[in-house]
N, C-alpha and C positions, 0 to 999 in steps of 0.2 A: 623107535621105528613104528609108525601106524601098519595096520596090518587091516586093508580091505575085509570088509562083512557085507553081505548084500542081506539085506534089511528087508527084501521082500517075503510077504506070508505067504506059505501054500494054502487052502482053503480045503476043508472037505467036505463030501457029499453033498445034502440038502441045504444046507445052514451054510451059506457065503461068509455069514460074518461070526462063524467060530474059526480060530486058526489054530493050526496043529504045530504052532512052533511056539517053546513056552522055554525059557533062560531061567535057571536058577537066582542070576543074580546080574544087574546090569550096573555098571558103573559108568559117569559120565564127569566126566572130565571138564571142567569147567559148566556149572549151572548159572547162565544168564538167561535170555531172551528165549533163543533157541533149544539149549539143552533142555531147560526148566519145562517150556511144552514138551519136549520127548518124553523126559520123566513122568510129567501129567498123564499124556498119551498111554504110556507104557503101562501105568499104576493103573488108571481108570480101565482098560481093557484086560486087567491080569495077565499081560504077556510075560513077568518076571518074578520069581518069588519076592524080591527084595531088590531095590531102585537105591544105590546106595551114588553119593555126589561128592567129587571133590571141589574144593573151592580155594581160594587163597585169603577169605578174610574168615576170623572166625565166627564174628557179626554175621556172616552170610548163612551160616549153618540154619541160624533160626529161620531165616526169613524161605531157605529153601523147605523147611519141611513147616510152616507153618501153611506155604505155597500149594502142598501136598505134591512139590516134585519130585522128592526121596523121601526113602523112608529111615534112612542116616546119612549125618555129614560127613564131610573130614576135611582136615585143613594140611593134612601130609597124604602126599599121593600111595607109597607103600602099604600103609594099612587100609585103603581105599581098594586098591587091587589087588589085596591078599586072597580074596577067596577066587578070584577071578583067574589069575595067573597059576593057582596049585592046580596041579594034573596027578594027585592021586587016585 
C-alpha cells in the first residue's frame, strides 16, 4: 500500500535554501532514471542521514552507489526498509 508524503520543504528565516526537514534515513524503491536523481538530490543537499536503494539486479548495486545515488543497496526489499518501517 503506498502511503502519500508531501515532499515539500518548509524554509527558515534568512537562508531560503536551508530547509528544516532532515529524514534519518530515505529508502527508494526502485533506482533507475528518476529515483537515482532523487537519491543524487537528497545526498547532495543532506536532506537524509543515509539514502539507502532497493534494486532487483544485484549488478545494479554498484552502479547505484558508484552514481553517488545511495549510500547502500539491496536487492531484497525487507532489509531495505527495516530501519524505515521500525517505530521504536
Amino acid at each position: 500500500m503506498a502511503v502519500p508524503v508531501n515532499l515539500s520543504l518548509a524554509t527558515s528565516g534568512a537562508n531560503s535554501e536551508t530547509p528544516r526537514v532532515h529524514w534519518q534515513k530515505i529508502t527508494l524503491v526502485g533506482v533507475g532514471l528518476l529515483g537515482g536523481s532523487l537519491g543524487q538530490a537528497v545526498r547532495r543537499r543532506g536532506l537524509a542521514g543515509r539514502v539507502s536503494g532497493y534494486v532487483r539486479r544485484a549488478e545494479s548495486i554498484r552502479e547505484c552507489l558508484d552514481a553517488g545515488a545511495v549510500d547502500e543497496g539491496f536487492t531484497e526489499l525487507e532489509p531495505a526498509l527495516r530501519d524505515v518501517l521500525s517505530r521504536d
